[in-house]
C-alpha positions in Angstrom: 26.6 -20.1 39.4 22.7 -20.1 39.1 23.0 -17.3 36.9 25.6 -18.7 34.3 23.7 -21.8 33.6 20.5 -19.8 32.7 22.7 -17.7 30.5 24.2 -21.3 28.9 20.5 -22.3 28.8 19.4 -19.5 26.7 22.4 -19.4 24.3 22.7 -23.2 23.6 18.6 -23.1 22.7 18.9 -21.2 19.1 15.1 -20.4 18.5 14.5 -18.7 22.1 17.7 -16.9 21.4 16.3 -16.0 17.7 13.4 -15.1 19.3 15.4 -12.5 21.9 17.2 -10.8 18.8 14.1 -10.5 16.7 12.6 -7.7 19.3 15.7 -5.8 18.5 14.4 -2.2 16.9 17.4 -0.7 16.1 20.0 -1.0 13.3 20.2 -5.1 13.3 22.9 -5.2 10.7 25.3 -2.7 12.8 24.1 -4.7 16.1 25.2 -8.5 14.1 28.5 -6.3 13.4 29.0 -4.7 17.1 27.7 -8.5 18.9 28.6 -11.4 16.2 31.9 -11.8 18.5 30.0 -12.8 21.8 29.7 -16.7 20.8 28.7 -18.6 17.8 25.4 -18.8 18.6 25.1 -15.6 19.0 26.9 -15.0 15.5 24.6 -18.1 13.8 21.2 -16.2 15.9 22.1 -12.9 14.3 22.0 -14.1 11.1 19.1 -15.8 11.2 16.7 -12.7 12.3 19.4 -10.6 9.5 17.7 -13.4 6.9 14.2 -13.8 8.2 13.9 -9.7 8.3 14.8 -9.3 4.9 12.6 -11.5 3.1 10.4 -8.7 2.4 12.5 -5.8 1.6 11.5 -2.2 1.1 13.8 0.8 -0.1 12.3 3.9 0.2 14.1 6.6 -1.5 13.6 10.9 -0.8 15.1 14.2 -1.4 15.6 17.1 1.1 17.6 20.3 1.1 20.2 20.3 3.2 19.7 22.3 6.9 23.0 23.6 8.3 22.6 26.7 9.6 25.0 28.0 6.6 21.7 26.9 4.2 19.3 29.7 5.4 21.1 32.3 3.6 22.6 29.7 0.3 19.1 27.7 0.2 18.6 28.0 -3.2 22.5 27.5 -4.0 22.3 24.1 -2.3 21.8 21.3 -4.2 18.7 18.2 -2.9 20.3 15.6 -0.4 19.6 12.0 -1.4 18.1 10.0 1.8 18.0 6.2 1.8 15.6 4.0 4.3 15.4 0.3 4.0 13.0 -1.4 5.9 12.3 2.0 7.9 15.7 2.0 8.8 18.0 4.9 7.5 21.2 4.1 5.7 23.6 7.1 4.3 24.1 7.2 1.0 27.8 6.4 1.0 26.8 3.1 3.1 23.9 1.7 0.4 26.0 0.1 -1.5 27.8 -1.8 1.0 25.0 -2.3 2.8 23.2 -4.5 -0.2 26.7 -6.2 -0.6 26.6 -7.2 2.9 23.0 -8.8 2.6 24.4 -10.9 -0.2 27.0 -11.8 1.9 25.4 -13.3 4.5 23.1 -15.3 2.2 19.8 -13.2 2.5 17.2 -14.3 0.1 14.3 -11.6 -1.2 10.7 -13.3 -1.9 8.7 -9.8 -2.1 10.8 -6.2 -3.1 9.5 -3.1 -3.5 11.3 0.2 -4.1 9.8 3.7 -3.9 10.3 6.7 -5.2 13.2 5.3 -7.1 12.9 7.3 -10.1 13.8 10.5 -8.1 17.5 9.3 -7.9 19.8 11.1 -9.7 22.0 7.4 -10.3 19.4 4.8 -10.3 21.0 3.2 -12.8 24.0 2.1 -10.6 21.3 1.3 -7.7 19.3 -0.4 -10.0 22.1 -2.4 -10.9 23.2 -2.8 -7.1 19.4 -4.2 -6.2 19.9 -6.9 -9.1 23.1 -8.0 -7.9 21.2 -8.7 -4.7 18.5 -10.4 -6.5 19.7 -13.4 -7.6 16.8 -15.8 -6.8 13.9 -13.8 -8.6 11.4 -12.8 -5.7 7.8 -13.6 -5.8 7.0 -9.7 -5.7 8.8 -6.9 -7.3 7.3 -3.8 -7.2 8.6 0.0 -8.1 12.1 -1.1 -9.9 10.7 -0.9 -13.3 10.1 3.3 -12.9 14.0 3.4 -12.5 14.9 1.6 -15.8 11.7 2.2 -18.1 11.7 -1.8 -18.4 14.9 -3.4 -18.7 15.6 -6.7 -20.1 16.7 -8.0 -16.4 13.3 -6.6 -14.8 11.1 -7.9 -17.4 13.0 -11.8 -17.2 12.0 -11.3 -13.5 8.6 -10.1 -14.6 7.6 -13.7 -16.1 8.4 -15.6 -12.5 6.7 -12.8 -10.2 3.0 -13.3 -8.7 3.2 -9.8 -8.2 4.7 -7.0 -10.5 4.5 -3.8 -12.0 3.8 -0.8 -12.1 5.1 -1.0 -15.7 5.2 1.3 -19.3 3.0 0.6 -22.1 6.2 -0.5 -23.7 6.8 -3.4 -21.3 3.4 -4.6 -21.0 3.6 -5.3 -24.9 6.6 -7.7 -24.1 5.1 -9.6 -20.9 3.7 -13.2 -22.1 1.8 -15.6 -20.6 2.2 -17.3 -17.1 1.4 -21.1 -15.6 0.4 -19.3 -12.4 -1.9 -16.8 -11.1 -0.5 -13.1 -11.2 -1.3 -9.9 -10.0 -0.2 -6.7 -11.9 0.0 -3.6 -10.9 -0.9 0.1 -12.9 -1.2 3.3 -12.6 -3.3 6.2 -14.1 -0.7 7.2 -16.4 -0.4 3.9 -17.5 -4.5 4.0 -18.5 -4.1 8.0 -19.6 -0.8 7.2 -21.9 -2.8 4.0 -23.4 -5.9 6.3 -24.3 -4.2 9.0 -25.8 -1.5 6.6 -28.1 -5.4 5.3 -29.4 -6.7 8.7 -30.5 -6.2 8.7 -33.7 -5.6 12.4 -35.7 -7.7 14.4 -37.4 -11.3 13.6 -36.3 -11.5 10.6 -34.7 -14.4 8.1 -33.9 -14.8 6.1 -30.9 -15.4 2.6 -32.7 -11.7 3.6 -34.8 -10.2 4.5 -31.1 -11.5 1.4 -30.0 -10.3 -0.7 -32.9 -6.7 1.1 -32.4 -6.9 0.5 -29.0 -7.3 -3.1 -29.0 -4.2 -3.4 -30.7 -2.4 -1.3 -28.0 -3.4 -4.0 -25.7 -1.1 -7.0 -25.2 -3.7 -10.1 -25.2 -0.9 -12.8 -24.0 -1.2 -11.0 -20.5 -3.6 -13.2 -18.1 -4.4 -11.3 -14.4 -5.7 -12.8 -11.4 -6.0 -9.3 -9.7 -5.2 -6.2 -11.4 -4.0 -3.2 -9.2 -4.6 0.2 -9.2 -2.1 2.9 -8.2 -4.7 6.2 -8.1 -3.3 9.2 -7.3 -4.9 11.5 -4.7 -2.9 14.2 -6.3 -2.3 15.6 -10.3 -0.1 18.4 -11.4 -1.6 20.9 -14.0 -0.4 23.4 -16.3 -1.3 26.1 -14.4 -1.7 25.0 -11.3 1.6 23.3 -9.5 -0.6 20.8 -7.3 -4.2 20.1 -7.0 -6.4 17.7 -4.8 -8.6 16.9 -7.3 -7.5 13.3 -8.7 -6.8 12.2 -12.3 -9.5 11.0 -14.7 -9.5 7.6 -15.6 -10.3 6.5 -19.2 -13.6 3.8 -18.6 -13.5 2.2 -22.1 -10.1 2.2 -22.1 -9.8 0.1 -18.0 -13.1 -1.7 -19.4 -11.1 -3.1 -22.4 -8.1 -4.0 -20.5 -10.2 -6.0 -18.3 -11.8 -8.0 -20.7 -8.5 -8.9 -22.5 -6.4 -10.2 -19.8 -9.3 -11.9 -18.0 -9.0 -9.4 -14.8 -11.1 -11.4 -11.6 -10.8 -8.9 -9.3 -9.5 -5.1 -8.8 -7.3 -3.8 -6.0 -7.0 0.1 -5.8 -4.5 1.3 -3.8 -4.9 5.5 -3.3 -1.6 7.0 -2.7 -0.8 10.7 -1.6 3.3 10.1 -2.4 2.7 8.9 -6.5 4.9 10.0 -9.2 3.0 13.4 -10.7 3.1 14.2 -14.1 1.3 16.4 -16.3 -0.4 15.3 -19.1 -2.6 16.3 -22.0 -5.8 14.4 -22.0 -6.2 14.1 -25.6 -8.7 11.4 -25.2 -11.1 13.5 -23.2 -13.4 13.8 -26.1 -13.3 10.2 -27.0 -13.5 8.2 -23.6 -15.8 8.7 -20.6 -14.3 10.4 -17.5 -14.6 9.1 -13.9 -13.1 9.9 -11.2 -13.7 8.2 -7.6 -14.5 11.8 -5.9 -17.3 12.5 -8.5 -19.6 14.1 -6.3 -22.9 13.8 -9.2 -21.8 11.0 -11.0 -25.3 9.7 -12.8 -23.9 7.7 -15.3 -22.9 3.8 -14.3 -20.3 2.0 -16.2 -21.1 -1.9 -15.1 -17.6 -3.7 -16.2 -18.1 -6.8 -14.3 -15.9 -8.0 -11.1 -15.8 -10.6 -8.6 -14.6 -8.8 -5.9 -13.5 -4.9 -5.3 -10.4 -4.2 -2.5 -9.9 -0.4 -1.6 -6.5 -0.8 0.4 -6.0 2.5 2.7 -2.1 2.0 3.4 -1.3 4.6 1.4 -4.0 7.2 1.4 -4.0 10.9 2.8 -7.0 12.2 1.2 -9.5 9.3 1.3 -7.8 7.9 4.4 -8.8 11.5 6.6 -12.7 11.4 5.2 -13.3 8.3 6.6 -11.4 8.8 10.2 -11.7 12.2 10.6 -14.2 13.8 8.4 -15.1 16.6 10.8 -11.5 18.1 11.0 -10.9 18.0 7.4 -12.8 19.7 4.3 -14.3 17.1 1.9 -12.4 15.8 -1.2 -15.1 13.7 -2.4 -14.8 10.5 -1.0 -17.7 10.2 0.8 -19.3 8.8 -2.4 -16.5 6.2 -2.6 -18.6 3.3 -1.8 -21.5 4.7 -4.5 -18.8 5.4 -6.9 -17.0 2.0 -6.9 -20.1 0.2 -7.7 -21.1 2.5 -10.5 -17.5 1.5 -12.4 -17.9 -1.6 -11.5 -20.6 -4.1 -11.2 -19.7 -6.2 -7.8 -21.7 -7.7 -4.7 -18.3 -7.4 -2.7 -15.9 -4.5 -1.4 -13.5 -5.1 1.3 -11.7 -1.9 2.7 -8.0 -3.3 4.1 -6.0 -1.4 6.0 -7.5 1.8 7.3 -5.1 2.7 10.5 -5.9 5.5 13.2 -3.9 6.3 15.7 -5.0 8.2 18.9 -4.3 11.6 17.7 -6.3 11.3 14.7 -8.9 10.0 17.5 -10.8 12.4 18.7 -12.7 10.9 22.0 -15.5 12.9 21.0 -15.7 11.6 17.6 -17.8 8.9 16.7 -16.0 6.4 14.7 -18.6 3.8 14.1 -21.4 6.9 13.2 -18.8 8.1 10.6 -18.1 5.3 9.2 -21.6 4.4 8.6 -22.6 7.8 7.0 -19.9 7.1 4.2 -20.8 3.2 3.6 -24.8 4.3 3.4 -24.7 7.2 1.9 -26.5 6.0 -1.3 -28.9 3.2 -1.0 -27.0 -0.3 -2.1 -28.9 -3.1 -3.0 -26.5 -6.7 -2.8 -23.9 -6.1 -1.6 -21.1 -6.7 1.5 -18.9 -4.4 2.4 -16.0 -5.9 4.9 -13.4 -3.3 6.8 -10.2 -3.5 8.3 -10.1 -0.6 11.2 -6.9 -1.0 12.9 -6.6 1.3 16.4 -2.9 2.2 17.5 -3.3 4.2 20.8 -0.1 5.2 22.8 -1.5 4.9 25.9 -5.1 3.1 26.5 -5.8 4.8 29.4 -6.3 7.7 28.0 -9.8 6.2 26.4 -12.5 5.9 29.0 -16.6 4.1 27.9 -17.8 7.6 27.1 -15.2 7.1 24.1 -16.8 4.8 21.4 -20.4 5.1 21.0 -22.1 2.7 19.1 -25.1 3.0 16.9 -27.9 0.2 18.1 -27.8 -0.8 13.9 -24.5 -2.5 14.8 -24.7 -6.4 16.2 -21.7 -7.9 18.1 -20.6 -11.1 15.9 -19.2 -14.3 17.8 -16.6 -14.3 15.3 -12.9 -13.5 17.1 -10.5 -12.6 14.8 -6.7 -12.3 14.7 -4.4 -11.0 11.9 -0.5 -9.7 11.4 0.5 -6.7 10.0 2.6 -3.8 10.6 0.8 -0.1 11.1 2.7 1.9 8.1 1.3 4.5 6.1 2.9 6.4 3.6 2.2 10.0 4.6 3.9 8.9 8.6 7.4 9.5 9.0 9.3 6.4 8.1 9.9 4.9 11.6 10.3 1.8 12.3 7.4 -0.9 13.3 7.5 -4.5 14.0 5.2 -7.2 12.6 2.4 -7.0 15.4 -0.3 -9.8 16.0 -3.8 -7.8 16.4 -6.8 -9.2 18.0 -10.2 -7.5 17.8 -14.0 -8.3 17.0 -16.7 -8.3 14.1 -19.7 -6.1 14.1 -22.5 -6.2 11.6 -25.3 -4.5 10.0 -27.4 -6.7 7.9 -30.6 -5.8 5.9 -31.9 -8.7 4.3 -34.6 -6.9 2.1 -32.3 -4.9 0.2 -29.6 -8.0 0.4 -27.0 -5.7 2.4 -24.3 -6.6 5.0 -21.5 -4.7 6.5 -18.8 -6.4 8.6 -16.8 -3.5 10.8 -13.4 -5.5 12.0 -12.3 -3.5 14.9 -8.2 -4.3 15.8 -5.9 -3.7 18.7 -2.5 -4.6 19.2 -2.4 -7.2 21.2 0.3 -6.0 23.2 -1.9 -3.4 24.7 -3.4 -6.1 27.4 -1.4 -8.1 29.3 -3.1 -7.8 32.6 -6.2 -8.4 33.3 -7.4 -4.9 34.0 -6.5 -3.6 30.7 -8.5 -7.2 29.4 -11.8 -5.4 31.0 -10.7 -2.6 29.2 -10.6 -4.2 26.0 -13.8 -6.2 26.4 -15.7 -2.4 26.8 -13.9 -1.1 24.1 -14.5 -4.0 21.4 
């Protein structure tokens, strides 16, 4: 009897039941379908956490051979296997469609979309069409669907509404107008390598005619808040499938789009997963070079910016010299920091997102040294530097003090600090993780001759310490 009035208790009180659903980690749309019969609040519960999980939706799309043991001796008769994940979850192929249907069904509602790798489908057309049908309210981000449709009419109507969109074609860019609101738009390096070689004009061109062609090239309607940039850590060559060596980028040509949409800040996002290409680099003789990785880069470029953010997310490359640059030979990005400030004239760099987990840390590794050695290598004079170090460890006790040493330069702040995110990167397998709340602490180094501070946020899950022996633990490690 005791027992059946704590079970009436928890189903009659809908958010502590919402709450009980919403730690569910497996397939939440086939657990609605298997439990919606139980009660109606269970059925009205379900939905709920169905809607609240997909207000930020993410398809990821990939291709793999197929591995039955038949393909060892067929494997190059056998044709690539499309495979689906949405949210981290997989969903066959035969199932998307129904699937999407489904979350239209039950009234879901998008506010931030991303697709990737959707160009690799061999019928985005009818999946682009499917994701549209879902979209009916015009989310606040959309992000990937334009590389399946080269810039249809229905992505670029969405374009006008979104605070965050792209990447987009040179095409599309000349047909986005102006917006009431703040927006952030997002390109890549083919988008700046395309734009530089449509300005080179034939025969024997001059940089001031380049320029002139090039500022017609450049759509001056277009007002950014925050312009992102999709570098690739990767570039395909001619002779050479793959390399690790990154793609130029045109200065004059990112200096000029700067100035004409009245860009405030610049987001670069490194990804190991971008769309390759190969492409002749026409304007080589016509536009500076830089690349990020320059290891003797002399010359500095000074286009003006508030603020600089290198997000990590997606890195491999850059990610692996700043966690683990012992293991790894060096791509370049120890001069990352230097290089940044030598494109672009800022006092501030944040670096978001830079996730390690316990088997990229080695115990005799030390972090905070490391760290250092990248964010001083050259001498910087105003500037902050803020970084986002998130620590996933399996099991804490496998850390002991001897662990983290750290430098005497580094001062505890008072400052506690709290965030929300969820610990994906792009080069992981796609399992699934829940939004986790992370706790941690602030160190700094400040020099106030040469006008220099660095903030070092340290995170944990907060999950990690719910007794208070791991607390101890904690308190030693942060």
């Amino acid at each position: 009897m005791e027992n059946q009035e704590l079970f009436d208790k928890v189903f009659s009180n809908h958010y502590l039941l919402q709450s009980i659903l919403s730690f569910n980690q497996d397939d939440i749309v086939k657990s609605y379908i298997e439990k919606r019969l139980v009660n109606k609040a269970f059925n009205e519960a379900w939905l709920v956490v169905i809607r609240k999980e997909y207000l930020e939706m993410e398809i990821e799309f990939n291709q793999k051979k197929v591995t039955s043991p038949d393909a060892v001796r067929r494997h190059f008769l056998l044709p690539w296997q499309d495979t689906f994940h949405i949210n981290r979850r997989k969903v066959k192929k035969n199932q998307l469609s129904n699937f999407l249907t489904f979350l239209k069904h039950v009234g879901v509602k998008v506010e931030e979309f991303r697709v990737r790798n959707g160009w690799k489908l061999s019928e985005k057309m009818r999946v682009h069409d499917e994701i549209h049908a879902l979209l009916v309210e015009n989310p606040r981000k959309l992000i990937g669907l334009e590389e399946m449709c080269n810039g249809c009419a229905k992505c670029l109507e969405m374009a006008k509404s979104a605070s965050e969109y792209g990447p987009f074609e040179i095409r599309s860019s000349m047909k986005l107008g102006k917006t009431q609101h703040s927006r952030t738009l997002i390109i890549n390096d083919r988008f700046l390598q395309e734009l530089a070689n449509k300005s080179v004009l034939k025969g024997n061109p001059t940089r001031d005619g380049c320029l002139r062609k090039l500022d017609g090239l450049i759509n001056p309607l277009i007002s950014v808040e925050t312009l992102v940039l999709w570098i690739s850590e990767t570039q395909r060559c001619k002779e050479i499938w793959e390399t690790s060596i990154p793609y130029p980028i045109p200065v004059e040509v990112l200096k000029k789009i700067c100035q004409k949409w009245g860009v405030k800040s610049i987001r670069i996002v490194f990804q190991v997963n971008l769309r390759l290409y190969y492409i002749k680099d026409y304007w080589s003789e016509v536009y500076s070079k830089f690349r990020f990785t320059d290891p003797n880069l002399k010359e500095s470029f000074g286009i003006p910016m508030e603020h600089i953010e290198i997000d990590m997310s997606e890195s491999h490359n850059c990610h692996r010299e700043f966690c683990e640059p012992k293991r790894f030979r060096h791509n370049g990005y120890a001069n990352l920091i230097g290089n940044t400030r030598k494109l672009f004239a800022t006092g501030s760099i944040s670096i978001t997102k830079l996730f390690v987990d316990h088997f990229g840390l080695d115990p005799n590794q030390n972090m905070f040294c490391s760290i250092l050695s990248i964010i001083r290598k050259e001498r910087q004079l105003n500037l902050t530097i803020t970084m986002q170090y998130f620590i996933t460890i399996s099991e804490f006790d496998y850390f002991s003090e001897s662990s983290v040493n750290r430098p005497n330069e580094y001062s505890l702040s008072s400052k506690e600090l709290c965030t929300y995110c969820r610990p994906i990167r792009a080069i992981r397998d796609v399992r699934y993780f829940p939004m986790r709340k992370w706790v941690g602490e602030r160190y700094k180094i400040k020099d106030k001759k040469e006008g220099f501070q660095f903030n070092l946020d340290v995170y944990l899950p907060e999950h990690y310490f719910p007794k208070k022996v791991q607390k101890k633990k904690m308190e030693w490690f942060l």
